[in-house]
Residue frames as qw, qx, qy, qz and C-alpha x, y, z in Angstrom:
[[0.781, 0.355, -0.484, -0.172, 24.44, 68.52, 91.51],
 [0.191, 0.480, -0.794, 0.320, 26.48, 67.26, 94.27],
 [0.677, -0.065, 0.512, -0.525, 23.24, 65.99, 96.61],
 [0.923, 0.121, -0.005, -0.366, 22.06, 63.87, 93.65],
 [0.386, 0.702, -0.594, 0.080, 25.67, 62.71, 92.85],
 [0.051, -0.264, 0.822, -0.502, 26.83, 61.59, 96.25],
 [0.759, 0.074, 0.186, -0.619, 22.78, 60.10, 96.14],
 [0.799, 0.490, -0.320, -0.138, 24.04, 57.81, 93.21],
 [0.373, 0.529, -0.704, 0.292, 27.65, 56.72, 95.04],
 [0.392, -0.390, 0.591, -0.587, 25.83, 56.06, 98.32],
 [0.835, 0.269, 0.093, -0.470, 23.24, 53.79, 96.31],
 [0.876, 0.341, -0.340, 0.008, 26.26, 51.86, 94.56],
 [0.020, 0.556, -0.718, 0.418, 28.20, 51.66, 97.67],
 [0.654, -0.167, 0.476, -0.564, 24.91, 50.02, 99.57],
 [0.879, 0.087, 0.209, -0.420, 24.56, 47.51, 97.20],
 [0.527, -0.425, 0.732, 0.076, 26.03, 44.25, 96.09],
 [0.411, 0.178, 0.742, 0.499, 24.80, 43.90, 92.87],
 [0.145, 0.690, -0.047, -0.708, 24.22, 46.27, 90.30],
 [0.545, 0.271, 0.668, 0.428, 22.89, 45.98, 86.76],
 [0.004, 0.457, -0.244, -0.856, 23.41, 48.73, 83.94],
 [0.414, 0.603, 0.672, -0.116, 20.33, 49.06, 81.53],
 [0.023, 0.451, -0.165, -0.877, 19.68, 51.60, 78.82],
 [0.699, 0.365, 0.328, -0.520, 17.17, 51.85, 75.99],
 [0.798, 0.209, 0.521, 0.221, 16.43, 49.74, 72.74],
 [0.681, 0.634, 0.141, 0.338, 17.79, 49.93, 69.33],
 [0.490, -0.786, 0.051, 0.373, 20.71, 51.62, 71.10],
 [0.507, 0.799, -0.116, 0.302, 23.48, 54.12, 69.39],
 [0.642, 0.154, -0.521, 0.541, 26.75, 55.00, 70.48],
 [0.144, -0.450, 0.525, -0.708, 25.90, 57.09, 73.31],
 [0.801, -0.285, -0.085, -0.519, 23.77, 54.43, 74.78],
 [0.968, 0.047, -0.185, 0.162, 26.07, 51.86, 74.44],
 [0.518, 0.481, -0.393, 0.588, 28.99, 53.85, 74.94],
 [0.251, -0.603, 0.293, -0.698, 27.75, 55.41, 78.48],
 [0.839, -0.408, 0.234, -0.273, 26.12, 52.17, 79.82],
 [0.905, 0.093, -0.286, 0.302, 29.61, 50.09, 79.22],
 [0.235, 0.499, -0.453, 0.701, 31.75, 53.08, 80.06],
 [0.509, -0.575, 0.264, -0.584, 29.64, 52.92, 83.43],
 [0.981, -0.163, -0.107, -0.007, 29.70, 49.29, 83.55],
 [0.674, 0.400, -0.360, 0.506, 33.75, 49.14, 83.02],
 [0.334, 0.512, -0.479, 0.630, 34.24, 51.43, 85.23],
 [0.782, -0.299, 0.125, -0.532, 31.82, 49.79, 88.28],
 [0.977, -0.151, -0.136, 0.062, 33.68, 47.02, 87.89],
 [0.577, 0.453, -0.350, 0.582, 37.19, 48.34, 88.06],
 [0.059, 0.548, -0.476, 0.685, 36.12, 50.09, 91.23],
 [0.785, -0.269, 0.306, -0.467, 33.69, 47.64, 93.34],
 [0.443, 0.357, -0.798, -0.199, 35.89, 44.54, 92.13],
 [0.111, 0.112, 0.901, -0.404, 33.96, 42.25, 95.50],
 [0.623, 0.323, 0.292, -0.650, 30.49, 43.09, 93.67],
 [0.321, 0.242, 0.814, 0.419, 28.49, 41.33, 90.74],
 [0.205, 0.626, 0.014, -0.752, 27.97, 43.51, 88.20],
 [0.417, 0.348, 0.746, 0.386, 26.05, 43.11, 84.96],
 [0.311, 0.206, -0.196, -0.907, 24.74, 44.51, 81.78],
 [0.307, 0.367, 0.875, -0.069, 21.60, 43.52, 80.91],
 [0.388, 0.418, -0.126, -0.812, 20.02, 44.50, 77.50],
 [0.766, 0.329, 0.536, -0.134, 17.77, 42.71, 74.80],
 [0.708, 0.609, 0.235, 0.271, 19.58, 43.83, 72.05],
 [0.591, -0.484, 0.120, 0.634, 22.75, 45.44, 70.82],
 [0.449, 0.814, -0.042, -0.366, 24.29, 47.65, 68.14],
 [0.884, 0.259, 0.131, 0.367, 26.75, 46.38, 65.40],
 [0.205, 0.912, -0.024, 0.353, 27.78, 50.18, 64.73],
 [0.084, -0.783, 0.498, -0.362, 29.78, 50.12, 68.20],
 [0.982, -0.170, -0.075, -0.021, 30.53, 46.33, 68.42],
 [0.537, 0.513, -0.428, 0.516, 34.17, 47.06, 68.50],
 [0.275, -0.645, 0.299, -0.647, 33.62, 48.21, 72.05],
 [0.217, 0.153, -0.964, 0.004, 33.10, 44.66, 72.78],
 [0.476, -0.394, -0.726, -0.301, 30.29, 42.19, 73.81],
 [0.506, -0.520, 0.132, -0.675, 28.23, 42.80, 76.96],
 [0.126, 0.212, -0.914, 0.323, 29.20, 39.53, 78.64],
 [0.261, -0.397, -0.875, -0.089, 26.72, 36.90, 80.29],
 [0.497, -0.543, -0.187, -0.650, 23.10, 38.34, 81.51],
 [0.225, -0.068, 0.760, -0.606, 22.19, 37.92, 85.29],
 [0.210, -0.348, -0.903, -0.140, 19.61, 35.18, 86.08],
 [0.304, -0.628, -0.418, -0.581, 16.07, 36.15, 87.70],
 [0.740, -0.518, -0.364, 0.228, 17.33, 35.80, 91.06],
 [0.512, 0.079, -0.127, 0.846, 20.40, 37.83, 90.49],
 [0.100, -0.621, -0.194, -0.753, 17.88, 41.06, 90.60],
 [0.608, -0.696, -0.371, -0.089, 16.98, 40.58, 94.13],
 [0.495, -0.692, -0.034, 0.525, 18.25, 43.21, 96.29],
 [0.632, 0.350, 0.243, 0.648, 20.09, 44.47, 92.81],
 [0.111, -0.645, -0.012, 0.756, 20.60, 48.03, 91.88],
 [0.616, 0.184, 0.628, 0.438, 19.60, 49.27, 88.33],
 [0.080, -0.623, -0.035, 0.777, 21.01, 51.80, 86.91],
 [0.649, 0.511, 0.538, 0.169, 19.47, 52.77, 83.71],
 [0.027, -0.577, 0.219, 0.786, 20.92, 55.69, 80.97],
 [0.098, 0.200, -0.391, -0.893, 20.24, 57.51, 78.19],
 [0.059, -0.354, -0.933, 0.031, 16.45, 56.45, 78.63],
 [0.290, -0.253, 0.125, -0.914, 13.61, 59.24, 78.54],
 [0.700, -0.094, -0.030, -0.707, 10.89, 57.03, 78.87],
 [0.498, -0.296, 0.700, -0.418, 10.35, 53.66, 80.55],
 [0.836, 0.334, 0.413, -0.141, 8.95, 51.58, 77.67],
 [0.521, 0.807, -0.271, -0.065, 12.14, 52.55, 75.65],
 [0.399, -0.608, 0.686, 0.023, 14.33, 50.58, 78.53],
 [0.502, 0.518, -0.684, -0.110, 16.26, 47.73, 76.78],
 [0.196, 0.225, -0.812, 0.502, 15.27, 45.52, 79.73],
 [0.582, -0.505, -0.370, -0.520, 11.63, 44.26, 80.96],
 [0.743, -0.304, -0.580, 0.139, 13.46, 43.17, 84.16],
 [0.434, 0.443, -0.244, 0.745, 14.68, 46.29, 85.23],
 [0.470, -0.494, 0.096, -0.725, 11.79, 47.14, 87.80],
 [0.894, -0.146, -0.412, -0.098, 12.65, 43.98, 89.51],
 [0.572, 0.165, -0.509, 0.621, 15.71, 45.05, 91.81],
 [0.355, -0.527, -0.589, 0.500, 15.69, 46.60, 95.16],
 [0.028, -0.791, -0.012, 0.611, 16.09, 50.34, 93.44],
 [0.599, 0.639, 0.390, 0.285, 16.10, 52.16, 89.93],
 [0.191, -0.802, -0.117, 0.553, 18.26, 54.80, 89.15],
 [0.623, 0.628, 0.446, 0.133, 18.12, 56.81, 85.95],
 [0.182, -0.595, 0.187, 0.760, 20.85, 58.85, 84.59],
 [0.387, 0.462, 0.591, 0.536, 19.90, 60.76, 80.96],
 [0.111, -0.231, 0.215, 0.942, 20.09, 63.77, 79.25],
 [0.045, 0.344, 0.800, 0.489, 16.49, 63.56, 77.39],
 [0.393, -0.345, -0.029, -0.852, 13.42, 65.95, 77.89],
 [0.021, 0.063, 0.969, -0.238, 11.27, 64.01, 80.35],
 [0.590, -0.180, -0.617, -0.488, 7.86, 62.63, 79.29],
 [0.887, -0.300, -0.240, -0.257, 6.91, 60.12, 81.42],
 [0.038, 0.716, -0.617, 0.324, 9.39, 59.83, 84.54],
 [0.930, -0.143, -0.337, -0.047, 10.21, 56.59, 85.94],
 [0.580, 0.132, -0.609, 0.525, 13.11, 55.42, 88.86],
 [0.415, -0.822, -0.381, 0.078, 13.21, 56.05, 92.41],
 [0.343, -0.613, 0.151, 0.696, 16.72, 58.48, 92.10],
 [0.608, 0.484, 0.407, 0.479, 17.12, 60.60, 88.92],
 [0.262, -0.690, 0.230, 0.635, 19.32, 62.75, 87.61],
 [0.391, 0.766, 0.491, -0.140, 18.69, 64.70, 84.56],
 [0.301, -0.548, 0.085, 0.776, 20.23, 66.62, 82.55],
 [0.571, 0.719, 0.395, -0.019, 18.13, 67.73, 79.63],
 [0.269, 0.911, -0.305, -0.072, 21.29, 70.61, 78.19],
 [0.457, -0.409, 0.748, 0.255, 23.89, 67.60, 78.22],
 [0.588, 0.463, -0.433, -0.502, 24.67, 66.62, 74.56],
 [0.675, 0.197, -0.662, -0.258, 25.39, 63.29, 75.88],
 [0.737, -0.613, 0.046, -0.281, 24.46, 61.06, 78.98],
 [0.930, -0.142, -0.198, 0.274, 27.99, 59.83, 78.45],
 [0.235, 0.525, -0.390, 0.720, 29.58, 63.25, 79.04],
 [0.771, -0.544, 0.072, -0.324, 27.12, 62.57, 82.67],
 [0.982, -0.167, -0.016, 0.091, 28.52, 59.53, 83.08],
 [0.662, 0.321, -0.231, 0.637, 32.18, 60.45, 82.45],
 [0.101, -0.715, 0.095, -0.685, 31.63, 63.59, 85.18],
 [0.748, -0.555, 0.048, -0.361, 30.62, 61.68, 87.70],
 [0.887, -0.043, -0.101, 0.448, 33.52, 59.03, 87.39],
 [0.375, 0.634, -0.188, 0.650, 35.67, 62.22, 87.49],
 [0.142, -0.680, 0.311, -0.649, 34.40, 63.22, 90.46],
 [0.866, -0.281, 0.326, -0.253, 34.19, 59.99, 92.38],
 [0.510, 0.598, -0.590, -0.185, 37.37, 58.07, 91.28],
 [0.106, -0.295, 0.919, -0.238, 38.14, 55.93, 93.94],
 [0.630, 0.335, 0.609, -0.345, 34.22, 54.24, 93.35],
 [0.686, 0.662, 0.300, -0.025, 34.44, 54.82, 89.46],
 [0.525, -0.579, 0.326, 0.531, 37.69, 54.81, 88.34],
 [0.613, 0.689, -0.104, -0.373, 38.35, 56.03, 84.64],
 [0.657, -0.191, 0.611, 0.398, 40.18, 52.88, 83.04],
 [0.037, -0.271, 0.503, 0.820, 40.99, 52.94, 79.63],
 [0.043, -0.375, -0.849, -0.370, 38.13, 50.29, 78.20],
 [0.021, 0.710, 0.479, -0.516, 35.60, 52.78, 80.83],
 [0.123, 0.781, 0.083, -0.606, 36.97, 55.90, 78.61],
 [0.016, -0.004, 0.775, 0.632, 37.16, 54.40, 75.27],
 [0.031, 0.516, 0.785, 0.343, 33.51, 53.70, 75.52],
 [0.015, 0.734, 0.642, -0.222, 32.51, 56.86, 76.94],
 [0.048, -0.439, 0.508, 0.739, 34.96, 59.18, 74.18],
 [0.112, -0.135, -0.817, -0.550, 33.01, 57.16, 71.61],
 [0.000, 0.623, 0.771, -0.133, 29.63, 57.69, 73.36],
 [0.038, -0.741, -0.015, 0.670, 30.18, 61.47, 73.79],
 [0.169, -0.157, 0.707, 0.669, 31.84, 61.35, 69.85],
 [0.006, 0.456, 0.746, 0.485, 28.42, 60.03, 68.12],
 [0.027, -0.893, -0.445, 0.063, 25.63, 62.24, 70.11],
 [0.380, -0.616, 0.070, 0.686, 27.97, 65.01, 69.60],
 [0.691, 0.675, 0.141, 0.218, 28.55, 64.43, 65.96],
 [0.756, 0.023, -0.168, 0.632, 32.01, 65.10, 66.87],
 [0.351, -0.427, -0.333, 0.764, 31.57, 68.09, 68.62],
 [0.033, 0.221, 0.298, 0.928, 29.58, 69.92, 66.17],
 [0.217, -0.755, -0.521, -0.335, 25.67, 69.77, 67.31],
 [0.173, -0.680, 0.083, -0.707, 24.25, 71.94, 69.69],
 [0.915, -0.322, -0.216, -0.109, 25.08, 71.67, 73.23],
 [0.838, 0.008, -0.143, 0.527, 28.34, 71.10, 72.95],
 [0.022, -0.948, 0.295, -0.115, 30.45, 74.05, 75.20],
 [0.149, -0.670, 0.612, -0.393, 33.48, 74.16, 77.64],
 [0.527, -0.392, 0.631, -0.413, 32.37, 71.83, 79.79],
 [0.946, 0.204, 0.197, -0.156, 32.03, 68.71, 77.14],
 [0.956, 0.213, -0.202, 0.006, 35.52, 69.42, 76.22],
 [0.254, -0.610, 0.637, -0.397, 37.29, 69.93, 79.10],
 [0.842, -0.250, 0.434, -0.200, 35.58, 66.26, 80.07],
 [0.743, 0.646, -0.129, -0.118, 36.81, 65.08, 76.45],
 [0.079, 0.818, -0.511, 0.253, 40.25, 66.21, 77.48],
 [0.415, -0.569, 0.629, -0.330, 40.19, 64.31, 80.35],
 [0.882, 0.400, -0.046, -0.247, 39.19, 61.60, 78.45],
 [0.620, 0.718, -0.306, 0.084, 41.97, 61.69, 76.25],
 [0.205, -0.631, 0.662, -0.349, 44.49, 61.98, 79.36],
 [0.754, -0.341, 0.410, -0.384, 43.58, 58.03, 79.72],
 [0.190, -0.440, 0.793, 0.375, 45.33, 56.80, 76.91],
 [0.662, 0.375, 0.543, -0.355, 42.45, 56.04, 74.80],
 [0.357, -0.018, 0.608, 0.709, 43.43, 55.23, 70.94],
 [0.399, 0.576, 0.140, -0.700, 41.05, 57.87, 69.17],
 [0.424, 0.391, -0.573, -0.582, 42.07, 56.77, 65.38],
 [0.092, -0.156, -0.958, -0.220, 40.71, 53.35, 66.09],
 [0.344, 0.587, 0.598, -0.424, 37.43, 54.79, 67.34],
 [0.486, 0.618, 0.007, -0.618, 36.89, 56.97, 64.49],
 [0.374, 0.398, -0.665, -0.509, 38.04, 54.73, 61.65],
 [0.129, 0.339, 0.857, -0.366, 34.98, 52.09, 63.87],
 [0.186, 0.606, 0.588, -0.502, 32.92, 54.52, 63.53],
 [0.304, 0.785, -0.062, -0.537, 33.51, 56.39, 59.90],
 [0.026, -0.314, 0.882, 0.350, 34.73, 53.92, 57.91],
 [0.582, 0.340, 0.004, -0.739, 32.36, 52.75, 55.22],
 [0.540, 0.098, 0.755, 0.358, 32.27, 49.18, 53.31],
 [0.080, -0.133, 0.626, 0.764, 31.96, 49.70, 49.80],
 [0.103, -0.553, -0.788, -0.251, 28.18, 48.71, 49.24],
 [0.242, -0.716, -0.397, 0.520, 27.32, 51.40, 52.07],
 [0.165, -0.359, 0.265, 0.880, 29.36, 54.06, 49.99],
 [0.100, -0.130, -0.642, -0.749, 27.41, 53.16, 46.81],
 [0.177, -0.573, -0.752, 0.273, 24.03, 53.04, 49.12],
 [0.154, -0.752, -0.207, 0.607, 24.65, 56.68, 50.33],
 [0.218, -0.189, 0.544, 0.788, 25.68, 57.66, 46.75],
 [0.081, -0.420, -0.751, -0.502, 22.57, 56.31, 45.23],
 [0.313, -0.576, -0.592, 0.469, 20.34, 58.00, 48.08],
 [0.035, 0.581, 0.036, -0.813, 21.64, 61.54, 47.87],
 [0.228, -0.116, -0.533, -0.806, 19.94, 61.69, 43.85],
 [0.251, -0.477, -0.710, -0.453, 16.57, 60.65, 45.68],
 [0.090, -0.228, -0.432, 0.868, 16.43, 63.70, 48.39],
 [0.001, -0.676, -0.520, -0.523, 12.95, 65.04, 47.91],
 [0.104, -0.078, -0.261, 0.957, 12.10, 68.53, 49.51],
 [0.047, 0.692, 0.678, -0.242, 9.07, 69.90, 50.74],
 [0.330, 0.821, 0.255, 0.391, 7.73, 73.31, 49.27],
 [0.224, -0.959, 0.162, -0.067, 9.71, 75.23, 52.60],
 [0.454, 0.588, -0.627, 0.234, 12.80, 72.96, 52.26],
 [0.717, -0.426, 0.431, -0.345, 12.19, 70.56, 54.44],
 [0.594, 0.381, -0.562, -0.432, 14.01, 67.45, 53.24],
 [0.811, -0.146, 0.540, -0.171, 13.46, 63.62, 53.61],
 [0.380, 0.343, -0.800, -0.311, 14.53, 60.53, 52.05],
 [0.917, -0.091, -0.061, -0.383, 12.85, 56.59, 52.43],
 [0.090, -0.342, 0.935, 0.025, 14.90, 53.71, 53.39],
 [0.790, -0.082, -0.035, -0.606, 12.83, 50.85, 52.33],
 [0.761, -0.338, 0.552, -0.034, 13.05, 47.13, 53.59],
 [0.876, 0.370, 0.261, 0.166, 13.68, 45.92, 50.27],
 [0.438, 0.693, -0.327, 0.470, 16.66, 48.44, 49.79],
 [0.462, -0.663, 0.509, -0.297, 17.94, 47.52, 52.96],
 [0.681, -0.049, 0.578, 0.447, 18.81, 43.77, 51.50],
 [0.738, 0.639, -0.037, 0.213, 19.48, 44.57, 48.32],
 [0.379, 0.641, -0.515, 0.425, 22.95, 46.63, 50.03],
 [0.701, -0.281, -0.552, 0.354, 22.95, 44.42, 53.27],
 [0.081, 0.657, -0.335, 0.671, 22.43, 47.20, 55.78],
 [0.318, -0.342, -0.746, 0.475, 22.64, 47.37, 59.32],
 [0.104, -0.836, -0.489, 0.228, 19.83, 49.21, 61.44],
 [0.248, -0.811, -0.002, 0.530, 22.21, 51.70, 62.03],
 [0.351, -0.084, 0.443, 0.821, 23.82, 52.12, 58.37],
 [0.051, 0.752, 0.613, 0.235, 19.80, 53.21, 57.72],
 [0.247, -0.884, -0.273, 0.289, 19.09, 55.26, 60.26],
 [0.452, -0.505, 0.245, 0.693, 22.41, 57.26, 59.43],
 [0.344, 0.561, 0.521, 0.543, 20.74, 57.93, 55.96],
 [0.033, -0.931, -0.364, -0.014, 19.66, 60.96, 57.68],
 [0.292, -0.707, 0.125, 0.632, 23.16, 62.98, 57.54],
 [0.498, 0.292, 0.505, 0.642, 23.04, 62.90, 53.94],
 [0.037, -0.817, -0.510, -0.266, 20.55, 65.99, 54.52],
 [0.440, -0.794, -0.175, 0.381, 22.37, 67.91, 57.00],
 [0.418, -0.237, 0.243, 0.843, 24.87, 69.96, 54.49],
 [0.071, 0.674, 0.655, 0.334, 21.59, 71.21, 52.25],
 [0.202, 0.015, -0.195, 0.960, 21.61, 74.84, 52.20],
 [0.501, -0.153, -0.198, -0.828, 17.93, 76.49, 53.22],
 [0.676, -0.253, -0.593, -0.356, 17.26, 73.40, 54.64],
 [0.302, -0.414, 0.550, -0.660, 16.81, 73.73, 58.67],
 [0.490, -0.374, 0.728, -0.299, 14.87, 70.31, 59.41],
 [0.506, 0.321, -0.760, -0.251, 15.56, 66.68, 57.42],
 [0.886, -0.033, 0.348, -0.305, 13.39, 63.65, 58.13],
 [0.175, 0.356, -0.906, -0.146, 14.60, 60.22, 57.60],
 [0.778, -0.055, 0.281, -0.560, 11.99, 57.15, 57.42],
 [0.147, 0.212, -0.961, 0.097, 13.73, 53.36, 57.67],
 [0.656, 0.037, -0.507, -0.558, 11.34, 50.77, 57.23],
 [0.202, -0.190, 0.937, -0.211, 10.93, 47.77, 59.72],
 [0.238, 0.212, -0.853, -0.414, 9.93, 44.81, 59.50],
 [0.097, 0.429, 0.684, -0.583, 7.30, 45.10, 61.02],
 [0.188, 0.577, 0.486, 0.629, 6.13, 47.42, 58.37],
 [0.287, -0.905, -0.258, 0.178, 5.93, 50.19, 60.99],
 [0.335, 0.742, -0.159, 0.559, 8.69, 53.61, 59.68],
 [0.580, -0.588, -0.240, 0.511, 11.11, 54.68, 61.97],
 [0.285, 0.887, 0.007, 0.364, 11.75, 58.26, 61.47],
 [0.672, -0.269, -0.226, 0.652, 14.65, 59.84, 62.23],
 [0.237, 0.881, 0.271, 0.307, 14.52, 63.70, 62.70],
 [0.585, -0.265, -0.050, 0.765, 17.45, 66.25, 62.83],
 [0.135, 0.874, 0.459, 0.078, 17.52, 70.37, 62.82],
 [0.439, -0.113, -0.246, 0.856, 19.06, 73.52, 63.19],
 [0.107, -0.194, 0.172, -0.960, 17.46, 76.50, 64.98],
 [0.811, -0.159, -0.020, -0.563, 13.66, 75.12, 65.19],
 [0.109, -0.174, 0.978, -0.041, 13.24, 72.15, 67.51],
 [0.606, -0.065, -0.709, -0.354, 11.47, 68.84, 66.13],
 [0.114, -0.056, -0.956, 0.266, 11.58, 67.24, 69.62],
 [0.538, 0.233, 0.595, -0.549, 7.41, 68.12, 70.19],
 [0.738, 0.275, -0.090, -0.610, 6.44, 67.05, 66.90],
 [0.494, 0.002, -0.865, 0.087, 8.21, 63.47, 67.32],
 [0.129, -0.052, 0.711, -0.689, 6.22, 63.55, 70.59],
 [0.595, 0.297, -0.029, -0.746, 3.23, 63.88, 68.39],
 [0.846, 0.268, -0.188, -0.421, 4.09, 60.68, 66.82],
 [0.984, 0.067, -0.166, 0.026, 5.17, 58.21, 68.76],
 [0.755, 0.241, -0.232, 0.564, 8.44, 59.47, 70.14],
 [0.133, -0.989, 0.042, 0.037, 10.72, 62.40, 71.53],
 [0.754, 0.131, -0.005, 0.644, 14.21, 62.92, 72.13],
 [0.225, -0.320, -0.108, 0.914, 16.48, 66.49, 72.35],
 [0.181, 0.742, -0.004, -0.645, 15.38, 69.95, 70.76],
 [0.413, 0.648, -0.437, -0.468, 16.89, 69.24, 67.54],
 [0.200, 0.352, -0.898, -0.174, 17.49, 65.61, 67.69],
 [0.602, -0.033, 0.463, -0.650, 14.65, 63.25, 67.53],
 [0.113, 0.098, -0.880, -0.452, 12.97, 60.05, 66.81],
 [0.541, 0.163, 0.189, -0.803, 9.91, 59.17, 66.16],
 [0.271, 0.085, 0.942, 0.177, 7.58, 55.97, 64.73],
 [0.457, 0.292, -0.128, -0.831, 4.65, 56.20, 62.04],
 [0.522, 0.207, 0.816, -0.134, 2.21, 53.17, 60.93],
 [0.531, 0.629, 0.561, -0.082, 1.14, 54.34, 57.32],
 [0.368, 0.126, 0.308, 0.868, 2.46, 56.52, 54.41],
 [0.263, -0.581, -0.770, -0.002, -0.41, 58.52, 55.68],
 [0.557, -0.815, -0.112, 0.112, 1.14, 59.09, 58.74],
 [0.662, -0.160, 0.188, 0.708, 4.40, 59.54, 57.23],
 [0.280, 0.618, 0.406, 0.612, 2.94, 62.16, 54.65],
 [0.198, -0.887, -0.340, -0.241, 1.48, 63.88, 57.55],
 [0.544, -0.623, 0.092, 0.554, 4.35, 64.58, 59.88],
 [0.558, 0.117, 0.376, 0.730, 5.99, 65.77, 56.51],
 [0.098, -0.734, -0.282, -0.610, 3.28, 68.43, 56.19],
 [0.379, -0.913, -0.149, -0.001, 3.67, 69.49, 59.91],
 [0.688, -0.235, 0.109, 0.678, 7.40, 69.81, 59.57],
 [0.431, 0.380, 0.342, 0.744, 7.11, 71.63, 56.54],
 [0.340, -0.831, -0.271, -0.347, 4.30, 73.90, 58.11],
 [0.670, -0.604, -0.104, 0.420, 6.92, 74.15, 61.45],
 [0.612, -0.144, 0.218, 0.746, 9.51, 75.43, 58.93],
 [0.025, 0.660, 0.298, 0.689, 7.27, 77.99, 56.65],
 [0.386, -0.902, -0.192, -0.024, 6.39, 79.75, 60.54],
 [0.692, -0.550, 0.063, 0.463, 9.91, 79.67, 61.52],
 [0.449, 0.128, 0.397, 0.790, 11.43, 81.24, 58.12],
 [0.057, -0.702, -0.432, -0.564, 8.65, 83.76, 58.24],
 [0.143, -0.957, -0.068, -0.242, 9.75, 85.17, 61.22],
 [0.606, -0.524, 0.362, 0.477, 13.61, 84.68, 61.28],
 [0.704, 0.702, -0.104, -0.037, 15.98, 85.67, 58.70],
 [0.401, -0.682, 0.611, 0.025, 18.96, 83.44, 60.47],
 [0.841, 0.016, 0.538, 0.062, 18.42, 80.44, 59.05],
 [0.064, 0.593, -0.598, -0.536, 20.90, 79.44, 56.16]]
């Protein structure tokens, strides 16, 4: 790890501008790793011009604050651009990103379809912002850990973690945690950002859990449609998050969420324990971890079907385990 490391430091030493990417519709480890990287890129290279540059943002971790002014088409020449938490190259948050002198790709995702001209991988990190928070650890005087750096990358680690509960998560995510913490980061305003509910939401997720439906092996799902998305004013992300309503369901090992857009194309959100989903989101339109995945369908069709290969994943896996609770 140290070649590719000291690969990365040499790469943001050489250059004079540097722009931090990462992919669309972005959650908190996206957001939380490419700011925490940005913050701390600027705290240590304070004679460069550094930018973020995405096409879109999240409300969910707007507390972290705004992403400040975009670099012009010129600015990319000679640039650096580092992208994260990105598996795939049409997911980048950024059509200009292949425009700078070099690409480099930090992310924790299976890899599909590899893209940059340095990358560093880590496919058993639960989050590309515990990456990102290692590397500032070990390279302080170039990436110093300020507080705004490790507020956003405590809250990046926090959501792909599910606070330290998914899989993934050993020693060595909170030892970095720790160190985190050691920076004087206020934790009870992240989490009461990030778990704190308005009142419509509450009655949203209320009304929801009575329409869980279950497949015949206990697979379970739920719709978000566009038209119940205004009726309780959500945000992307108060959908998508329909999908932990499923995760306490006893017998049930993997739980599909499907959030309308407006497009009329389904985002699906899929989560597990023991069997992984990430090749059958690959099947349709997606990928993501072992047990965390997303995925896109065009038809109630195509939604029906993934539901029947899930269910079929889960009737093989319960037939020849007897772990699953």
């Amino acid at each position: 790890m140290t070649d590719i490391w000291q690969s990365i430091i040499d790469e943001i030493k050489s250059h004079d501008r540097i722009v931090v990417s990462r992919h669309s519709r972005p959650d908190g480890d996206a957001v939380g790793s490419s700011m925490g990287l940005y913050h701390a890129l600027k705290a240590g290279n304070p004679t460069k011009q550094i930018w973020l540059d995405n096409e879109d943002y999240s409300d969910y971790v707007a507390f972290l604050g705004d992403e400040g002014p975009h670099p012009a088409d010129e600015d990319y020449q000679g640039a650096l651009v580092i992208v994260v938490d990105t598996g795939t190259a049409n997911r980048i948050s950024n059509k200009r990103y292949d425009r700078g002198d070099k690409v480099i790709k930090i992310d924790h995702h299976i890899i599909d379809n590899p893209y940059g001209d340095i990358v560093w991988v880590e496919e058993e990190s639960p989050s590309c912002a515990e990456m990102v928070a290692r590397l500032c650890l070990s390279f302080p005087d170039v990436l110093p850990l300020t507080v705004e750096a490790a507020t956003c990358l405590y809250t990046g680690i926090t959501t792909d973690t599910g606070r330290f509960r998914f899989r993934g998560v050993g020693a060595s995510t909170l030892q970095t945690a720790a160190k985190l913490l050691e920076r004087g980061i206020d934790t009870e305003r992240i989490y009461a950002n990030l778990y704190l509910d308005d009142y419509d939401v509450l009655l949203f997720r209320a009304n929801q859990t009575r329409r869980i439906k279950q497949t015949e092996h206990g697979v379970a799902y739920l719709t978000i449609s566009n038209a119940l998305q205004r009726k309780y004013g959500l945000s992307r992300e108060d959908a998508s998050n329909t999908v932990s309503l499923m995760e306490k369901i006893k017998g049930c090992i993997v739980w599909l969420a499907f959030i309308e857009n407006e497009d009329k194309s389904i985002r699906v959100r899929l989560r597990s324990r023991f069997v992984e989903v990430q090749p059958l989101a690959t099947r349709y339109h997606g990928g993501g971890h072992a047990c965390a995945a997303g995925a896109t369908v065009y038809s109630k069709e195509e939604m029906q079907q993934l539901i029947d290969e899930a269910d079929a994943l889960v009737a093989d896996y319960k037939a020849h385990h007897d772990d699953w609770l």
